[in-house]
C-alpha positions as CSV (number, residue, x, y, z in Angstrom):
1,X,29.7,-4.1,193.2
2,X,27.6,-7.0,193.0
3,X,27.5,-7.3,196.8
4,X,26.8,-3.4,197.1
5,X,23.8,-2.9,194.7
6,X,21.9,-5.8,196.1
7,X,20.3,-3.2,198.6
8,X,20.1,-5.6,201.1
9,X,19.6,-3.6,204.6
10,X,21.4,-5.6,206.8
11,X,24.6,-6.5,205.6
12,X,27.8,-6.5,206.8
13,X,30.3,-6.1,204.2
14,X,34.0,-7.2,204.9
15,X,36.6,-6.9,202.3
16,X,40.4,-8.6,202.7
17,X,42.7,-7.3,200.0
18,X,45.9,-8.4,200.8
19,X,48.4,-5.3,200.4
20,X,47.2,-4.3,196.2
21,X,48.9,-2.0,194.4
22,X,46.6,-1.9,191.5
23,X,43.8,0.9,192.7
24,X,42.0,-1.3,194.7
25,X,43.0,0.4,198.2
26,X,41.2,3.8,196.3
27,X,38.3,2.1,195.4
28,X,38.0,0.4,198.8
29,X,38.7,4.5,200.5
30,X,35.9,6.1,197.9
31,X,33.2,2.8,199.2
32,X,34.1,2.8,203.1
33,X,31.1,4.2,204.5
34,X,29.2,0.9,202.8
35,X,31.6,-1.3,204.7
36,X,31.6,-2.8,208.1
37,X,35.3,-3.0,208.1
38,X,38.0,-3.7,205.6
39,X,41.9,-3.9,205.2
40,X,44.7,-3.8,203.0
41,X,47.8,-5.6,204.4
42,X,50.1,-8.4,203.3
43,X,48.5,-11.6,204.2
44,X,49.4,-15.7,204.4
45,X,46.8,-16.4,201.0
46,X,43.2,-15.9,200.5
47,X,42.3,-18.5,203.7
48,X,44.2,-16.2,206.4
49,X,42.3,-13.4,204.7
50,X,39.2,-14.5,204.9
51,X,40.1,-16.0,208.3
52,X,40.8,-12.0,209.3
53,X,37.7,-11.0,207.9
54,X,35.3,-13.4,209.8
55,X,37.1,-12.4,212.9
56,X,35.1,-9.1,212.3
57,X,32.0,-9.9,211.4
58,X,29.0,-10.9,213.7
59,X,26.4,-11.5,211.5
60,X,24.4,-14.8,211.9
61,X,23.8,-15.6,208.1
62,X,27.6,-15.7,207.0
63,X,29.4,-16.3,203.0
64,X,32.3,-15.1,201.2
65,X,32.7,-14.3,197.6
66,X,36.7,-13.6,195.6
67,X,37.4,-10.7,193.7
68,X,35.9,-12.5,190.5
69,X,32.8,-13.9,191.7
70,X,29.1,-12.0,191.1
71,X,26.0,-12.8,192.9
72,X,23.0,-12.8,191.1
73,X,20.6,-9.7,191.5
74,X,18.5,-10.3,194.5
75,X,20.1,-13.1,195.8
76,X,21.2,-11.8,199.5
77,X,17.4,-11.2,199.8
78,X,16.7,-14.9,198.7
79,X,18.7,-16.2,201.1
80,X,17.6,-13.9,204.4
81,X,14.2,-14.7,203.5
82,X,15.5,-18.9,203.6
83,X,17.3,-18.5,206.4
84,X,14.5,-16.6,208.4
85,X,11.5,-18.8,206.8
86,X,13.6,-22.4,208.1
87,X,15.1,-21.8,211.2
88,X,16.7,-25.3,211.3
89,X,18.4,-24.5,208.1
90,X,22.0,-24.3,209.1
91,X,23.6,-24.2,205.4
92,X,22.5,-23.9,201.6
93,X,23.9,-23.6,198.4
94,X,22.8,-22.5,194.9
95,X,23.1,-23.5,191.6
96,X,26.5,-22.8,190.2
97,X,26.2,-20.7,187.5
98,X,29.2,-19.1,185.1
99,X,28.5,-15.2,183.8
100,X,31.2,-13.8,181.6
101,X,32.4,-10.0,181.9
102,X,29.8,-8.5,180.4
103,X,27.3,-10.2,183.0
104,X,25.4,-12.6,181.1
105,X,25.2,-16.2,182.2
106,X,27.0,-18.4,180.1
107,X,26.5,-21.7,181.7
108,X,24.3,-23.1,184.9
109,X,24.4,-26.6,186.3
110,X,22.1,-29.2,186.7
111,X,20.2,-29.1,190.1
112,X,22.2,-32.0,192.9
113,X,20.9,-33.8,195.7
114,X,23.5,-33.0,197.9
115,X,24.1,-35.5,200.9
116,X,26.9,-36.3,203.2
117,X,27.5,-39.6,202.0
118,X,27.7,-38.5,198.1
119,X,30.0,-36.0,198.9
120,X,32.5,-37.8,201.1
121,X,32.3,-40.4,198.3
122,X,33.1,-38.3,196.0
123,X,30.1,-38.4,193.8
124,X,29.3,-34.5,193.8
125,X,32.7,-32.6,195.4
126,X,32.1,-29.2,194.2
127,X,30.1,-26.5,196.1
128,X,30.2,-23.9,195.4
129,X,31.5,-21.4,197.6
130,X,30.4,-18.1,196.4
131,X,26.7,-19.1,196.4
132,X,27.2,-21.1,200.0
133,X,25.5,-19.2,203.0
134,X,25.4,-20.6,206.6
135,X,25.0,-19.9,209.5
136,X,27.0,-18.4,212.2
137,X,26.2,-21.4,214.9
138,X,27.3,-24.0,212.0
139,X,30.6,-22.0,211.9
140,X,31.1,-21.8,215.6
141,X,30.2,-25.7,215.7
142,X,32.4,-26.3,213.0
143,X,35.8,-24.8,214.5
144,X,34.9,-21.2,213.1
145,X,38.1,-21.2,210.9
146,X,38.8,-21.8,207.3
147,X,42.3,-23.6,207.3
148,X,44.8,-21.7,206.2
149,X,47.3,-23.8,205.9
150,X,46.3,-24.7,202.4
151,X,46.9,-23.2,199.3
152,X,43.8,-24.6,197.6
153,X,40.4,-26.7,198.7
154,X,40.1,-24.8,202.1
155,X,36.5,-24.4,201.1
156,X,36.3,-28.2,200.4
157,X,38.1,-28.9,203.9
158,X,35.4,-26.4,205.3
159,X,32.4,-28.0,204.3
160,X,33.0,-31.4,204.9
161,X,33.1,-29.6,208.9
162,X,29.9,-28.7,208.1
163,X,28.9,-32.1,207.0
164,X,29.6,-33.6,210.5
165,X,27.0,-31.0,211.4
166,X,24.3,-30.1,209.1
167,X,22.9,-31.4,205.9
168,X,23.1,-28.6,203.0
C-alpha cells in the first residue's frame, strides 16, 4: 500500500508473488486495475521473480521494493522530479531508514559518500535496495538481469554492474 497511495501518475506497478496461499492472490484480484501486470506462480526465489517482473515493465525510472519494505510518503515524486531535473543521473539511493509496523521511523543512517572505489573495497557495502532507483539505460547497460542464481546479495552483485557504469 505504500507504493499505491503515493499517487504518483505514472507508475507502473508489477507485483511477483510466488504461488501464496495466505490471501495475497485476493488482495492482488481486489487491487488489479492499479496494476500494470502481476502474477502468482511458483518461482526459482525472489531474483527469478523479480527477473519476471522487469521483463514487463517498460518504464525508464526503474526499483523494486519486498513484501516488507515501505517507501516514505512522497518519495516516487522525489525521485521523478531527480531523475527528470539531472538527466545524466543514471542511479541514486536514499538514506536507509528502519520504520516499525506501526509506521514510525525507528532508526535512519548517517548520510555516505558513495564511490566506486569505497564500495568495491568494502568500506560502505550496503545500498540499499528498496530506496535504489535507476534507470532503464543503466539496466540495459548493465546486462538487464538481477542473477538469479543466488539465494542472497543479488542486489549487491547488481550494483556493483552498475558501478562499471555509473556513479550513484
Amino acid at each position: 500500500s505504500s507504493v499505491l497511495n503515493q499517487g504518483y501518475p505514472n507508475l507502473e506497478y508489477i507485483v511477483v508473488d510466488g504461488g501464496s496461499t495466505d490471501g495475497s492472490v485476493a488482495t492482488l484480484r481486489a487491487h488489479a486495475a492499479k496494476l500494470h501486470w502481476y502474477s502468482s506462480e511458483p518461482d526459482n526465489g525472489m531474483y527469478d521473480a523479480l527477473n519476471k517482473g522487469f521483463a514487463h515493465s517498460s518504464g525508464e525510472i526503474m526499483g523494486w521494493i519486498s513484501a516488507t519494505d515501505k517507501l516514505h510518503p512522497g518519495s516516487l515524486f522525489v525521485v521523478g522530479s531527480v531523475f527528470r531535473d539531472l538527466p545524466d543521473v543514471d542511479w541514486i539511493t536514499g538514506i536507509p531508514t528502519a520504520i516499525d509496523e506501526q509506521g514510525s521511523v525507528t532508526r535512519v543512517a548517517t548520510l555516505r559518500r558513495w564511490t566506486r572505489w569505497r564500495f568495491l573495497a568494502g568500506a560502505n557495502r550496503y545500498i540499499q535496495q528498496e530506496s535504489t532507483f535507476w534507470r532503464r539505460r543503466l539496466w540495459e547497460r548493465a546486462g538487464a538481469y538481477v542473477d538469479a542464481s543466488r539465494r542472497m546479495a543479488s542486489d549487491f552483485e547488481l550494483w556493483v554492474r552498475f558501478f562499471r557504469h555509473a556513479q550513484l
